[in-house]
C-alpha positions in Angstrom: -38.9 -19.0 21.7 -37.0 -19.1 18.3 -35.5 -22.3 17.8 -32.0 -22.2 17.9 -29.9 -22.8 14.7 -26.9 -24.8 14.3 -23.7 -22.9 14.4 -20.2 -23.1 12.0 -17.1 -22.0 12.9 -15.7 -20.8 9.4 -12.0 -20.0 8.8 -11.3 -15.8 8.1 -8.3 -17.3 6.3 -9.3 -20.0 3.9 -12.9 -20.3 4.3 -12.6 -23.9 6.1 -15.5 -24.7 8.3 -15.7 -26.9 11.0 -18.2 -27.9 13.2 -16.8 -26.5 16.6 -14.3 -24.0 17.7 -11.0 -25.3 17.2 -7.6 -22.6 18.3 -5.8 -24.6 14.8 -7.8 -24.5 11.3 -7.6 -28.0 10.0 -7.8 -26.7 6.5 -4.8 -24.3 6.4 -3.2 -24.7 10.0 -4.2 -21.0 10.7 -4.0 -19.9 14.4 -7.1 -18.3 16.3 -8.8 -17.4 12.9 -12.2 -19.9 13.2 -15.2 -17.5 13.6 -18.8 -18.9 14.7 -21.6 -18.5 12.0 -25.0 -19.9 11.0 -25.1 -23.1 9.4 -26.9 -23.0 6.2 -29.5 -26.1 5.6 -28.9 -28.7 3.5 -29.2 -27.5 -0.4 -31.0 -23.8 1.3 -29.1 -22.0 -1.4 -30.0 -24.4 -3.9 -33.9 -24.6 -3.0 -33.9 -20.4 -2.8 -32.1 -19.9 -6.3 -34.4 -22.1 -7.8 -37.6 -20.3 -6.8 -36.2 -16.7 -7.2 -37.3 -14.6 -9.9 -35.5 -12.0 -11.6 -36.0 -7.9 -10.6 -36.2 -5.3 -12.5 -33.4 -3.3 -13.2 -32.8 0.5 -13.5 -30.7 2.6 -15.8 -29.0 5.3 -13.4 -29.9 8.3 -15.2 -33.5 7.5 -14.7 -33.2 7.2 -11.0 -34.8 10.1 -9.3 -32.1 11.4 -7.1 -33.4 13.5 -4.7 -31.9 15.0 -1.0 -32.4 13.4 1.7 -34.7 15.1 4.7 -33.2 15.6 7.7 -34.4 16.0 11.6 -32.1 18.1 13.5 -31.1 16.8 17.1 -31.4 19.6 18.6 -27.4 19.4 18.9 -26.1 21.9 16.8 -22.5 20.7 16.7 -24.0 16.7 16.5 -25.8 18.0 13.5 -23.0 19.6 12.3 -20.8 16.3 12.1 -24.0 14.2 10.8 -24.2 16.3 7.7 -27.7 18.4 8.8 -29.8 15.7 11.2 -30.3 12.8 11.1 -32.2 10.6 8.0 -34.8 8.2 8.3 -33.7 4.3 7.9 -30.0 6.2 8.6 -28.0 3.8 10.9 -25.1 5.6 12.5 -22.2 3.9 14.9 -20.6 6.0 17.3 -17.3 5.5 19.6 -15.3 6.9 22.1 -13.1 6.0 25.3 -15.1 4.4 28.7 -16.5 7.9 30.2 -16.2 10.2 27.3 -19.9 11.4 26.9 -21.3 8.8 24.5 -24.7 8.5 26.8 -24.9 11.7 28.0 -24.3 13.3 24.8 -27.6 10.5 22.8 -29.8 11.2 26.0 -30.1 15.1 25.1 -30.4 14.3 21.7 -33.4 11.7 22.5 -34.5 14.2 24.7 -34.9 16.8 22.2 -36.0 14.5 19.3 -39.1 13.2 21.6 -40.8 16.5 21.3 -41.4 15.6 17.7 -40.9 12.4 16.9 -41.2 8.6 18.7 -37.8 7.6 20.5 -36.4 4.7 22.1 -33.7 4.4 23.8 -32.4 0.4 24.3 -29.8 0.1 27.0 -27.6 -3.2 27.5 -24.9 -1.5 30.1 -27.2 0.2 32.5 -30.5 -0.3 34.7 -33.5 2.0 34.2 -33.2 3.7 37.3 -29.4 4.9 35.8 -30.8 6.3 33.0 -33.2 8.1 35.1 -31.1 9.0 37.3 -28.6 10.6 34.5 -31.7 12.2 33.5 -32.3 14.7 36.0 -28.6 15.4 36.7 -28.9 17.1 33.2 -32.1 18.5 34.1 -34.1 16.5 31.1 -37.7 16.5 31.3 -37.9 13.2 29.7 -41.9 12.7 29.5 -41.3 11.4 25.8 -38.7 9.2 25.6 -39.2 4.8 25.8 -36.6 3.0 27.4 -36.2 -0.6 27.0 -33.7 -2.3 29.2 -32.6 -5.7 27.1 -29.6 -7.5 25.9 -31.7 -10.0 23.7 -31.6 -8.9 20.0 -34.8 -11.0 19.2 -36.6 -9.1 22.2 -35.1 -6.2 21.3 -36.5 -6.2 17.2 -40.0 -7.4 19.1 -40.3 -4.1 20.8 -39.0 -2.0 17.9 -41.8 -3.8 15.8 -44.5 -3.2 18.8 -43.4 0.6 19.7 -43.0 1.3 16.0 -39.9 4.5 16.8 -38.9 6.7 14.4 -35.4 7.5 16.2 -33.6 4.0 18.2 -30.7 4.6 20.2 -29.1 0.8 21.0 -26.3 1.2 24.0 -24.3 -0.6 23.3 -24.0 -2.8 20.4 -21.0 -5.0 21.9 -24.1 -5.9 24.8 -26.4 -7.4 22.5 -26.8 -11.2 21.7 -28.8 -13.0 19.5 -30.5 -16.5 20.7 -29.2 -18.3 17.0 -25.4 -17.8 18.4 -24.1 -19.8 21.3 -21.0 -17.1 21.6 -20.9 -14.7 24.5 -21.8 -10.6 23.7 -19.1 -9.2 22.5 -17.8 -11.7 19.9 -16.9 -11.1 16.2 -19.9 -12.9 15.4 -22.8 -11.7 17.5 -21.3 -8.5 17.0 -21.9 -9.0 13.6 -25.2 -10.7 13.6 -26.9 -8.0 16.0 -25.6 -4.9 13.7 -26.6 -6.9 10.3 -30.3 -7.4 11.8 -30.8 -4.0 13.1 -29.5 -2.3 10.0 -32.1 -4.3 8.1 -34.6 -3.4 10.4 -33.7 0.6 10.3 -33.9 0.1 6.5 -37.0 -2.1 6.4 -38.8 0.5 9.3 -37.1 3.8 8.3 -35.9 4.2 11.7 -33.1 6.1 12.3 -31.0 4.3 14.5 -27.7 5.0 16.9 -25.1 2.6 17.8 -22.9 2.8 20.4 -19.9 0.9 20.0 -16.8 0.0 22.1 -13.3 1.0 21.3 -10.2 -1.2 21.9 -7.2 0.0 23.7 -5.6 1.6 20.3 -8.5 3.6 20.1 -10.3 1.8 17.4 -13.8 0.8 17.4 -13.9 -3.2 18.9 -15.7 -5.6 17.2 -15.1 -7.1 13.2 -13.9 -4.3 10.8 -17.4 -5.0 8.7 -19.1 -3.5 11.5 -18.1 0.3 10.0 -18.7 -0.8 6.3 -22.4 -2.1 7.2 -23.4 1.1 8.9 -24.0 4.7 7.1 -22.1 7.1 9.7 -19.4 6.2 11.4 -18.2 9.1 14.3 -15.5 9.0 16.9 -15.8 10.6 20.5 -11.8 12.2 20.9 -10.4 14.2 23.9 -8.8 13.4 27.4 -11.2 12.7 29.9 -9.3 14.9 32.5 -10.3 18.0 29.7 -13.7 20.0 29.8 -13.8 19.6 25.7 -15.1 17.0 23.4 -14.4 16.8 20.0 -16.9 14.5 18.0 -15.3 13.7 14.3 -17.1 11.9 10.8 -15.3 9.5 9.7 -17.7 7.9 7.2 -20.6 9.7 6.2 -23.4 8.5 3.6 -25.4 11.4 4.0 -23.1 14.6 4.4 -18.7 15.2 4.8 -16.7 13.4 6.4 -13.7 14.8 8.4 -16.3 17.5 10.1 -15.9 18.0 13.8 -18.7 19.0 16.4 -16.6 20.7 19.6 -18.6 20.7 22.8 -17.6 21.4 26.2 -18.4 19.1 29.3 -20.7 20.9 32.1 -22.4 19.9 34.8 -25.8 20.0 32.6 -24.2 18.0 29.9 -22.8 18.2 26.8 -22.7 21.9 25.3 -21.7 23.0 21.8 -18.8 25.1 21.4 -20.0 28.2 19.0 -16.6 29.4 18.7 -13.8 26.7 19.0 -10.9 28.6 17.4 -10.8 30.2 21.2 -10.2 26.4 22.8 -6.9 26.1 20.9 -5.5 29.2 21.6 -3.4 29.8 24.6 -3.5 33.4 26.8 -0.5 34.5 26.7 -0.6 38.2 27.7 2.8 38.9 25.6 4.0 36.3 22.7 6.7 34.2 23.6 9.2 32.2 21.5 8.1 28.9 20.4 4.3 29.6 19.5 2.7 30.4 16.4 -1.0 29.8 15.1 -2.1 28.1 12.3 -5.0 27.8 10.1 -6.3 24.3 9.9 -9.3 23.2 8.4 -11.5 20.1 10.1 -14.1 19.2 7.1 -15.9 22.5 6.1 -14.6 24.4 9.3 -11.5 26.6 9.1 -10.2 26.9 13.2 -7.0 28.0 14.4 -4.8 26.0 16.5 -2.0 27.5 18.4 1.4 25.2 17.7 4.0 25.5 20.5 7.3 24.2 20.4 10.3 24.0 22.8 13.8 23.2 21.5 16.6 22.6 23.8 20.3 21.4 23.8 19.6 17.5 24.3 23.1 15.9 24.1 24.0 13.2 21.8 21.0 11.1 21.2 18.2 14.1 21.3 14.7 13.3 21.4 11.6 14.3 18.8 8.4 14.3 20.1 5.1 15.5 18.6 1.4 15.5 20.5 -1.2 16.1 17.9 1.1 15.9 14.8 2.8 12.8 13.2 6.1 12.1 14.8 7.7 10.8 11.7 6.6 14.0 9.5 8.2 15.7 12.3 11.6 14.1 11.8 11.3 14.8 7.8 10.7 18.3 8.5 13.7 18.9 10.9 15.7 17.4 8.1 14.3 20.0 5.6 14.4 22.6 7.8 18.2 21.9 7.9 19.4 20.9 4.8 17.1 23.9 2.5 17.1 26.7 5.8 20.6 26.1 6.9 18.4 25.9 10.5 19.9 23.0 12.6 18.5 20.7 15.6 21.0 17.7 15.3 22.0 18.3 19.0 18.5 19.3 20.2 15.8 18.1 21.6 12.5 19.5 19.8 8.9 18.8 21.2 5.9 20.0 19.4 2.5 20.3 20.7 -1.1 21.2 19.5 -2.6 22.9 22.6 -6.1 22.2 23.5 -5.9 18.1 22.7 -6.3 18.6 18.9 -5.2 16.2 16.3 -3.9 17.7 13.0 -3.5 15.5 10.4 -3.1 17.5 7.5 0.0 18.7 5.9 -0.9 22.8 5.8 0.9 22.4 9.1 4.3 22.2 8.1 5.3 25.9 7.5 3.6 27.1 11.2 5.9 23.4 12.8 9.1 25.0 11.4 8.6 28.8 12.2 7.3 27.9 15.9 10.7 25.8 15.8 12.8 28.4 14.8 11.2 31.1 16.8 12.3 28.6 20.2 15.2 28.1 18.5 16.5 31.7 18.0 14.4 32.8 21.5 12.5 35.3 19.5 8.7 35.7 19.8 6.6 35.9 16.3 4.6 39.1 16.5 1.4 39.5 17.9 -1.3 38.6 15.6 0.6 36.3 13.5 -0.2 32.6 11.3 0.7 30.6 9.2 -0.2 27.7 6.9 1.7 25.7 4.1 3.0 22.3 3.3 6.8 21.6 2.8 7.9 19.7 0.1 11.5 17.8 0.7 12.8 20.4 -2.0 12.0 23.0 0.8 9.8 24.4 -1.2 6.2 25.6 0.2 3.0 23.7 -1.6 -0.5 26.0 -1.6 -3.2 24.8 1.2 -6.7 23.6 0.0 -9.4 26.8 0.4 -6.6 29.5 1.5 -9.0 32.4 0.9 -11.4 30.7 3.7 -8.6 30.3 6.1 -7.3 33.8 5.4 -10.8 35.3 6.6 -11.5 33.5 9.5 -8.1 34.9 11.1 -8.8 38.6 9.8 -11.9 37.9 11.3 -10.5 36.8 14.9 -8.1 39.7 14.6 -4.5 38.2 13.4 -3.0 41.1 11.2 -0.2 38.9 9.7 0.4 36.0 7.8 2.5 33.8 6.3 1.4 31.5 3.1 2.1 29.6 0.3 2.5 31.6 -3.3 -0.3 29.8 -4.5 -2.8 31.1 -1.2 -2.2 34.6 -1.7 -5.8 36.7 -2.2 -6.5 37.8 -5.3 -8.1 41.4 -3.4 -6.7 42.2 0.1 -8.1 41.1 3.1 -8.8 44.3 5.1 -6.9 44.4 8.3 -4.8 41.3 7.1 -0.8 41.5 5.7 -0.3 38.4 3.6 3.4 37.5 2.5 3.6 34.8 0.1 6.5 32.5 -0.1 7.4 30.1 -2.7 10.3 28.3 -0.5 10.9 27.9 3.4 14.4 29.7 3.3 11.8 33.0 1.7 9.5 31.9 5.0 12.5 32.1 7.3 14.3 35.5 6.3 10.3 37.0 6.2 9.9 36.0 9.5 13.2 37.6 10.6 12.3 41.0 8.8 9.0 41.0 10.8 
């Protein structure tokens, strides 16, 4: 057994160390801001500088850059989000809400890995028997795949040295403690300490490695905010748990784009990949009706369509703006726009927008299809069949071009959508066959188009 280190508790505020947990710093009087550590040795930095020797360095251009290889998962909408596969000595942390499919979704990809490669899959949360369990519910053979059950990270880096893997899946990270530390699993600093060691291990190794992280009750992933920067991929698990659909989003990526999204739907065999998952965020109606109109959004390299619906309605003196899937305060600014430039106004009305299907859209290409779906509920007219739109506002009311139009503008000619509504800037140089593009320079142009239509 390792012998056990002496701990410090350093301040995150001025860098005051004491030698236990105190709730006041006695350095700068800071509140709940002491955070355990390993105590150095007496002159250790010292002793080590002294007997270092100087590396050789490199002049960039003479670097050898060349791409990285890739294993795919077997998960073509995983793969999608982790830029192709996944890279050896990679280390990628993953998150999502209690439930969401974090374990399912890794125990098909282990699944499928193990025909070709070692895997290990390390689980804190649950027995052996769960995992096996979990197992044949999704009808994985599971001949291949290792599975440790242990909590200790000095165990744990034992076994990865002994079984030699070239894929690691560690659920979950928050679990994990290391034997130097005296603080529970779960703290700032074991969280810390566990990631830091295992990275260098995937790095050291060239084991790709998957860690599954907790998220707090905002939604962010638990644990100290260097926890992200150690790691190469950072992805986020999104969607209600009461919905079939998953969405799985980059947020960091070392090794490909970030801002893609892999769509999969939840089944009784798992998690499937959605081929097509323009058709999740589009509602059937049989005829349109007022308040809906589609727009072309673009998540990463993916252009998908997302069907906006809004509902305005006489609201009385203190009227109500709510958004679900937009910003709430970009909504306000619009309605103001929309007003002032449009002559269009909701001072008296209560307007809700919503993204159907559970999608976030966080760009601003969705202002021009916010205000048209507004006014259409507004006036009780229905946009025609077949229509979108995409733009940004500007508080001048006028209408800004969208990044990569002429994608957007083929992917709806080619689910069907016969009109549309862009920016100046978007409109195609040739025409799109089967597609009627009117470009608009300002929103009062958008408004009387829409009326002519």
């Amino acid at each position: 057994m390792a012998t056990k280190e002496k701990s410090v508790y350093t301040c995150s505020e001025c860098g005051g160390s004491s030698a236990k947990w105190l709730g006041k710093c006695p350095s700068c009087g800071a509140w709940n801001t002491l955070i355990e550590g390993i105590a150095e040795t007496p002159g250790g930095k010292n002793r080590y500088q002294a007997l270092a020797k100087s590396q050789p360095v490199a002049t960039l251009s003479d670097i050898e850059a060349t791409d990285f290889d890739r294993t795919p998962t077997g998960q073509e909408e995983l793969d999608r989000v982790l830029g192709g596969g996944i890279v050896a000595g990679g280390v990628v942390l993953i998150g999502g809400d209690p439930g969401i499919g974090k374990s399912t979704l890794l125990l098909q990809a282990v699944d499928d890995l193990s025909r070709h490669l070692k895997v290990l899959y390390v689980t804190g949360e649950e027995s052996g028997a769960q995992i096996a369990m979990r197992s044949r519910r999704l009808g994985l053979a599971g001949t291949q795949v290792r599975v440790l059950t242990e909590i200790s990270l000095e165990k744990i880096l034992a076994t990865l040295d002994a079984e030699q893997p070239a894929f690691c899946v560690i659920d979950s990270i928050q679990t994990l403690y290391s034997e130097h530390l005296s603080s529970a699993p779960g703290s700032v600093a074991q969280v810390r300490e566990c990631a830091a060691h295992l990275t260098r291990k995937a790095k050291a190794s060239g084991c790709a490695m998957v860690l599954v992280g907790h998220v707090t009750k905002e939604g962010a992933l638990a644990g100290p905010r260097v926890l992200e920067h150690i790691v190469d991929t950072v992805l986020y698990f999104e969607g209600d748990t009461h919905s079939s659909f998953r969405l799985v989003r980059a947020i960091k990526n070392r090794f490909g784009a970030v801002n893609e999204i892999g769509v999969f739907a939840m089944t009784e065999k798992g998690l499937k990949g959605v081929a097509n998952p323009s058709a999740i965020f589009l509602s059937t109606h049989g005829e349109p009706v007022p308040g809906s109109c589609v727009l072309v959004t673009l998540e990463g390299t993916r252009p998908m369509l997302v069907e906006l619906q809004a509902l305005v309605d006489a609201g009385g003196p203190n009227p109500r703006r709510l958004s679900v899937g937009l910003e709430r305060d970009r909504l306000a600014m619009l309605l103001a726009v929309l007003h002032r430039h449009a002559g269009v106004a909701t001072m008296d009305q209560d307007v809700f927008i919503n993204a159907v299907g559970g999608v976030r859209i966080s760009e601003p290409a969705a202002d021009l299809a916010v205000l048209l779906a507004i006014q259409s509920s507004l006036r009780g007219k229905a946009l025609p069949r077949g229509f979108i739109a995409f733009g940004e506002v500007g508080l001048a009311g006028e209408v800004r071009p969208a990044p990569r139009g002429q994608e957007r503008l083929k992917e709806a000619a080619k689910l069907g959508f016969t009109v549309a509504v862009v920016p100046k800037a978007n409109a195609p140089k040739k025409p799109i066959e089967g597609l009627t593009v009117h470009a608009v320079e300002r929103i009062e142009d958008a408004m009387s188009c829409v009326r002519g239509l």
